[in-house]
N, C-alpha and C positions, 0 to 999 in steps of 0.2 A: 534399438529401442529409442524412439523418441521421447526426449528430456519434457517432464511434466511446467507446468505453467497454471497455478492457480490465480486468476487475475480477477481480484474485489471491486467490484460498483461503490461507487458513492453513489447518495440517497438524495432522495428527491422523485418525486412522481414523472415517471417517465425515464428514470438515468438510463435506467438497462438498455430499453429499446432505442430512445431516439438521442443517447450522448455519448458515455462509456464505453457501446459496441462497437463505435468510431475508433477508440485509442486503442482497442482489443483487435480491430482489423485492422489499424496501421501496427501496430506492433507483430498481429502474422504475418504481414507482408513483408516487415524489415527481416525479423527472423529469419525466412523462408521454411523449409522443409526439414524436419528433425526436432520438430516442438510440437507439443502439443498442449493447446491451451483450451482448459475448461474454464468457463465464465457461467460460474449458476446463479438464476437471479436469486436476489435475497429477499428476504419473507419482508413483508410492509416498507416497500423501499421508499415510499413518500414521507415514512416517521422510522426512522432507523433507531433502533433501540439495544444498547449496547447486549444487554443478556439474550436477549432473542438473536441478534447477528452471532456473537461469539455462540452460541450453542449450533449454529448452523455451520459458520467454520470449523467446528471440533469435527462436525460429522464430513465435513468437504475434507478436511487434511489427512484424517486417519485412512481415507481412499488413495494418497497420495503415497508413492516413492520414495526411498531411501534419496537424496537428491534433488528433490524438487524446490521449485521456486516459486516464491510469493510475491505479488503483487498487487497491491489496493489504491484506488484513489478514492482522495479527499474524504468524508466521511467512513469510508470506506476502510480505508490505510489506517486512522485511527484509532478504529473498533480492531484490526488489526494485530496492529503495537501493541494492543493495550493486551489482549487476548492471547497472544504469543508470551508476555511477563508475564500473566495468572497462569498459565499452564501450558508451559514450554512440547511442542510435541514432541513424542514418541520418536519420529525419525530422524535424521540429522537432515536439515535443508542447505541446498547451494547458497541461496542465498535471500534477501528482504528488500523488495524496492519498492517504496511510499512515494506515492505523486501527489502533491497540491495538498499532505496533508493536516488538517486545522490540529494545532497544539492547544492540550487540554491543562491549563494550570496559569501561575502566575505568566500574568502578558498575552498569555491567550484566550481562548474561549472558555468558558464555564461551564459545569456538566455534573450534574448529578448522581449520572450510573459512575463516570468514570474519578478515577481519582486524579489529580494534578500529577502529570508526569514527571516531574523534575528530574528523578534521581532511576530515569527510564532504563537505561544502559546495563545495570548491577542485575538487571531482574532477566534482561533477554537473554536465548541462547547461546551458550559461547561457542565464540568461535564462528560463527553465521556472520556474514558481511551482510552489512545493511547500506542501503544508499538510499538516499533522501533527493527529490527533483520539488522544485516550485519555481515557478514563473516570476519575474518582476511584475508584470499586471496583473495577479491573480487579484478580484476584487471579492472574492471569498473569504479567502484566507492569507491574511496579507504575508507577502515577502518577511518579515520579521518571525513567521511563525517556524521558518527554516533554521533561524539563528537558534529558539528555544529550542527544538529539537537537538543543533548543533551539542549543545550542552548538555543534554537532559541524555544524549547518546553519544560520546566524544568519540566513540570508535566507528560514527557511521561517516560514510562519505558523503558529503551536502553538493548538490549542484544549482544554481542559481542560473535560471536560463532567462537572457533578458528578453525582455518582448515577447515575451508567453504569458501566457492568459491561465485561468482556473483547469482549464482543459488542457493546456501547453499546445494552446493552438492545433491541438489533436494528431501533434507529431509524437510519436516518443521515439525519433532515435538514437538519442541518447540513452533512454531507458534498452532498446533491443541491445546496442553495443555492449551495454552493464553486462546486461543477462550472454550474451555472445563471449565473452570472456572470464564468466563463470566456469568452476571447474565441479 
């Protein structure tokens, strides 16, 4: 049975089709054969809105395997995080890998739906390895938004990849390797 792969659009008009599907087809190709990655697009992905996305995730994950694996970029990853601390799911996941994305609290970005993540780590599921990717170029979401995380989740693994951009230059293999030595 091929290992499931839930993998999140960041927002913005157009992500799905003409950016996202980019990192979702180099990551099936690093993988290769033995994954299976669904990518659904998310409802109003030009105004991503945290209650509207997490409600749509709750329905994507409860479809998902004993086992499976999450991944979201940039907006995406954050609704995420955030979604996974208010209501840890049902089944035990391999594991949580966020790319590029934007920290919500002191030092970072400001946000209404969501609350300041500081003390993010207490609330996620235990035992789930989390790993954290952002670029040095990201002109999104700056390099420093890695370090809050760092803290706000002390037991995730941060990678800092230099000379990557918001999209991480639309390699992730880094991210397939993570997921590849996943148990």
């Amino acid at each position: 049975m091929d290992k499931q792969i839930l993998f999140i659009q960041g927002g913005g008009a157009g992500t799905h089709d003409h950016w996202d599907n980019k990192l979702v087809d180099h990551l099936s190709r690093r993988l290769g054969p033995g994954y299976d990655i669904a990518y659904p697009r998310m409802p109003n992905e030009d105004v991503p809105s945290y209650g509207v996305w997490k409600a749509a995730l709750a329905r994507e994950m409860a479809a998902l395997d004993e086992g499976a694996i999450l991944v979201g970029h940039s907006i995406g990853a954050t609704i995420l995080i955030n979604a996974l601390a208010d209501a840890p799911p049902v089944r035990k996941l391999a594991g949580v890998l966020l790319i590029a994305a934007p920290f919500v609290g002191t030092g970072g970005w400001a946000s209404e739906e969501i609350p300041p993540m500081d003390h993010l780590g207490a609330r996620l599921p235990e035992g789930t390895p989390i790993f954290l990717y952002h670029g040095s170029e990201d002109d999104t979401a700056p390099l420093t938004h890695l370090d809050l995380y760092g803290r706000a989740i002390p037991h995730a693994i941060t990678r800092s990849l230099q000379g990557r951009n918001h999209q991480l230059n639309d390699d992730l293999s880094e991210v397939a390797a993570d997921i590849s030595a996943l148990r």
